[in-house]
N, C-alpha and C positions, 0 to 999 in steps of 0.2 A: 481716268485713273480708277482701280478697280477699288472698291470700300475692303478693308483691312478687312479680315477675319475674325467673328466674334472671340472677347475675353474669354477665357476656360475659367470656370468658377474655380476657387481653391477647396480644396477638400479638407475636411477635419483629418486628414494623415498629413497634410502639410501644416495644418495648422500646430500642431503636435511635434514636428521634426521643426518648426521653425523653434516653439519654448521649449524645445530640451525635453519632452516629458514624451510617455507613453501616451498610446489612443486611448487608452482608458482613463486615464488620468483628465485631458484633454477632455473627453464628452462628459465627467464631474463635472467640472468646469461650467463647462458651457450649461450644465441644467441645475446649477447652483446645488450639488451635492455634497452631504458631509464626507469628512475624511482627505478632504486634501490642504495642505500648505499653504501660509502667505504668500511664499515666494513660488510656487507654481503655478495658485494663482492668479496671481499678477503677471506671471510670465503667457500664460494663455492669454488672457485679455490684451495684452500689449500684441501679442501674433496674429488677434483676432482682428485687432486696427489696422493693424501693419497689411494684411492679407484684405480685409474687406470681405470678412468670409461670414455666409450668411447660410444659417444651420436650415437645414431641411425638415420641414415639417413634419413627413413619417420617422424619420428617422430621428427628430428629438424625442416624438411620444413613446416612442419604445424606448430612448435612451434614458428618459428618465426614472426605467424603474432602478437603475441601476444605484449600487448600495457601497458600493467602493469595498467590501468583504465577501470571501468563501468561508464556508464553513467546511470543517472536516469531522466528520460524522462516525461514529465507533459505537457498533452495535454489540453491547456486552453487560456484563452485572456488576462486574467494580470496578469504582472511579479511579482506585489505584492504576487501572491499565493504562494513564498518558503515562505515567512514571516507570511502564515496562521499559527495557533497553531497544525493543523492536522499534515499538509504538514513539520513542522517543527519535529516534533518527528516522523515522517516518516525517514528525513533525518538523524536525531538522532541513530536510529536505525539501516537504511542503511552503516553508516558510520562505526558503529563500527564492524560491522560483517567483511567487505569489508578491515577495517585497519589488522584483525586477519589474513585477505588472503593478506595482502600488494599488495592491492591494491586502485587505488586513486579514488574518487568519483568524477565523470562531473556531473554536472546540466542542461539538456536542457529542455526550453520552446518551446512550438510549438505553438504560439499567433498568428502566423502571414505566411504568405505564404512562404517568405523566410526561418523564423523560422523551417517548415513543408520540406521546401525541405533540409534545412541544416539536419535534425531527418534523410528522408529517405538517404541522400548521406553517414551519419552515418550506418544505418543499412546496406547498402547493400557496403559500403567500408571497412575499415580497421581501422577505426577513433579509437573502443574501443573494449576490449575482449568478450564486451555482453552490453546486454542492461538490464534496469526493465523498462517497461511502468505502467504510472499512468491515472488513469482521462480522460478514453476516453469515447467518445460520439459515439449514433450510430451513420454508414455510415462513423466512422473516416476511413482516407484514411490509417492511421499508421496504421492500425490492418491488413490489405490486406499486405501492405511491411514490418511488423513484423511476417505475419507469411509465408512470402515468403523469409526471409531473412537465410544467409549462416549463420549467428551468432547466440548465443544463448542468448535467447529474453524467459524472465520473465514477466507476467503482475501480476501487485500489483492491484489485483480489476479484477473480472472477468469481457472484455466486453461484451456490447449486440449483441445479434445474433450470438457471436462466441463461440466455446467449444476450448480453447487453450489447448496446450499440458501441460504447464506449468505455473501457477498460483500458487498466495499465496492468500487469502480473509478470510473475516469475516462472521457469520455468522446472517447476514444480515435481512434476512425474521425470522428468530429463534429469534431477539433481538426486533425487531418493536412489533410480535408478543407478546413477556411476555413483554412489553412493556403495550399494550393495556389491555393484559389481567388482569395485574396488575390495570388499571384504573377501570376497570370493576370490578374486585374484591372490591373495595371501592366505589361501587355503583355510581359510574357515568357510564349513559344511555348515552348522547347525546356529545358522544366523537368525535370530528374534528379532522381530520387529514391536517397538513402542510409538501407538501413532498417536498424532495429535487428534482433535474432537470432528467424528465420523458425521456430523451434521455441518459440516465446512467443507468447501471445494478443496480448499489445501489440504486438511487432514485427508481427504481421499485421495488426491492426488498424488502425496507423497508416498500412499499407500500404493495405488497403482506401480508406481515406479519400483519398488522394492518388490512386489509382486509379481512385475515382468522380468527383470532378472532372477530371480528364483527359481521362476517357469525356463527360462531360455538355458537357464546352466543345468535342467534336469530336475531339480530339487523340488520338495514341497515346500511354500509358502507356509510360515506361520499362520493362524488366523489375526486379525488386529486386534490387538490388545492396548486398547482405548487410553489414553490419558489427557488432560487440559490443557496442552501445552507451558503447564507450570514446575518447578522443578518437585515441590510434595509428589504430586503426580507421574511424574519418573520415577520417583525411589519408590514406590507405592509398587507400582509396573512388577518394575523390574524384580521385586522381589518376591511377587505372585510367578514372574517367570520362570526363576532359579527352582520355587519350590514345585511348581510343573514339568518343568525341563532341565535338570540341573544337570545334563552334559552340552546344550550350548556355550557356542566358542567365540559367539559374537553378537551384538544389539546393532540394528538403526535404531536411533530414537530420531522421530520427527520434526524436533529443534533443539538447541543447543538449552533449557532451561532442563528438558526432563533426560536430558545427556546428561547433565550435569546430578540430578538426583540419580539417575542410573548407574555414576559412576561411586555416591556416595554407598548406596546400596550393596555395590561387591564390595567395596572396602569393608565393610563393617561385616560384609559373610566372612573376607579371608580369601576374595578372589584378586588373582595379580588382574592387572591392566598394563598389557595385553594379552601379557605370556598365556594366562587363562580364557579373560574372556574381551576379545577387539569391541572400543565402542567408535560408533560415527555418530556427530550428530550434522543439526539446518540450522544456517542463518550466518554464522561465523561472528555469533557477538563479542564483545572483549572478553567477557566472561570465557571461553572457550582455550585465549591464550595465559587464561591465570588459572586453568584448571587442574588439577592434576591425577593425571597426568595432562599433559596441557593437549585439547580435542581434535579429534580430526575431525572434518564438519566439509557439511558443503556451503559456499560462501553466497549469499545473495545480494545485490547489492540495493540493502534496504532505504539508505538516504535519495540513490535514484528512483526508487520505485512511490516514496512521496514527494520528490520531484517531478519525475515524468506525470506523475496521476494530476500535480497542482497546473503543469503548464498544456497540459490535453484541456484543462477546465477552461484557461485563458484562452486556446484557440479556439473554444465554443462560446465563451461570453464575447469576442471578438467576432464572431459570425464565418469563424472556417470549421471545417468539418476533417477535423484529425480521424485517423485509424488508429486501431486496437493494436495495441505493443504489450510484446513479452518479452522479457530482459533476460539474458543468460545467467547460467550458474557455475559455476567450478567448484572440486575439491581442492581445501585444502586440506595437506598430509602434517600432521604432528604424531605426538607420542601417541596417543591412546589405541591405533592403529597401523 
């Protein structure tokens, strides 16, 4: 009679599908990490008996660096920005993906030097299982020790000058562009553009976009006329625009905060919205359907995009090797255009 066939060892994914819990969860467990539950576990250890499953040496030693948290990292000057309406459904997004992997969300700003060195002793220590980076600028020093780092590093926003392995974005030049195009299409010629900050991929980007239809419909492109993506920063714009160009018929502004100071700005000249002058703005925040005239914008869809950027992070702390996604945009049409 021939000897049976050896047992298959069980695997830490069935150990995982037997308690109910993710792999990550699951390898806590087994290397006695913090951040996981009574009840999970004990539900691990009960599947670990149940299976007879016996962890692998290389692969507990790597598994132990593991910290049960991502950090989501925002390279900027004030702390106020979790509390922007972008950065907030960023977080939104981020979390929920990140809670399906049970695991916890860090917040770090890098406003400050300190702040900058605390990010890189993050990256290149053992602080978290990975990182997402947001909001960098060129020449940021985090792009060089994110992409020099042992961990694996997500950027939400592709930076300047750099091709990363790993991004999640919008599609940025694609939205500016049917943006303008869309003004042009209702007959306004002498379209201004307000861009967001020319040392970010997206402020170029959206400038790009508005600068190729400009060029495609015959016309001169404005030059970019810079603002911070904040709403002071549109009103500011735009009213440096009026007094240089005071027969334009129409504004992109390159998100919905300095659309919004944009639009403040002709009210208080005495310009109608639209009759006078068409505005569009990016991002399609709520701010945009309480604005008045309430905005036409291009819509991105910002909860997926720190979504998709949290669960690219999980297939790398899990040891798969995701590609680089770009999320689509659409207009939407309201009053102000």
């Amino acid at each position: 009679m021939a000897d049976d066939p050896p047992r298959r060892q069980p695997t830490l994914e069935a150990v995982a599908e037997l308690a109910g819990v993710s792999r990550s969860v699951a390898s806590r467990v087994l290397n006695n990490a913090p951040h996981v539950s009574r009840v999970k576990r004990e539900a691990v250890e009960r599947a670990v008996r149940e299976l007879g499953y016996v962890p692998n040496p290389t692969a507990r030693a790597l598994a132990t660096r593991q910290t049960g948290a991502a950090a989501l990292v925002v390279s900027g000057e004030d702390p106020s920005i979790f509390a922007d309406p972008f950065f907030a459904q960023v977080i939104v997004g981020a979390s929920a993906a990140l809670e399906e992997a049970d695991l916890h969300l860090m917040l770090c700003l890098a406003a400050t030097d300190r702040g900058r060195r605390r990010v890189e002793e993050l990256l290149r220590g053992k602080g978290a299982d990975g990182v997402m980076l947001m909001a960098l600028r060129e020449n940021d020093p985090l792009a060089r020790t994110a992409d020099e780092a042992e961990m694996p590093v997500v950027f939400g926003g592709r930076p300047v000058g750099m091709a990363p392995r790993w991004y999640v974005d919008v599609d940025n030049t694609g939205g500016a562009r049917e943006a303008t195009e869309y003004l042009l299409s209702r007959g306004r010629t002498r379209v201004a553009v307000i861009c967001g900050r020319l040392d970010t991929e997206v402020g170029r980007a959206r400038y790009r976009g508005y600068r190729d239809a400009m060029l495609a419909a015959g016309l001169e492109p404005f030059p970019p006329n810079e603002g911070d993506f904040t709403e002071p920063s549109g009103a500011a714009v735009m009213a440096a625009l009026l007094l240089q160009h005071p027969d334009l018929d129409a504004v992109f502004a390159a998100n919905d905060n300095m659309a919004a100071g944009a639009l403040r700005t002709l009210r208080e000249a005495g310009r109608r919205v639209p009759a006078d002058v068409a505005v569009v703005g990016f991002d399609d925040l709520a701010a945009a359907r309480m604005a008045d005239p309430p905005l036409t914008t291009v819509h991105q869809p910002i909860a997926a995009l720190g979504r998709e950027t949290a669960r690219m992070l999980v297939a790398l702390v899990h040891g798969e090797t995701p590609t680089p996604l770009i999320l689509p945009t659409h207009l939407v049409r309201r009053a102000s255009a």
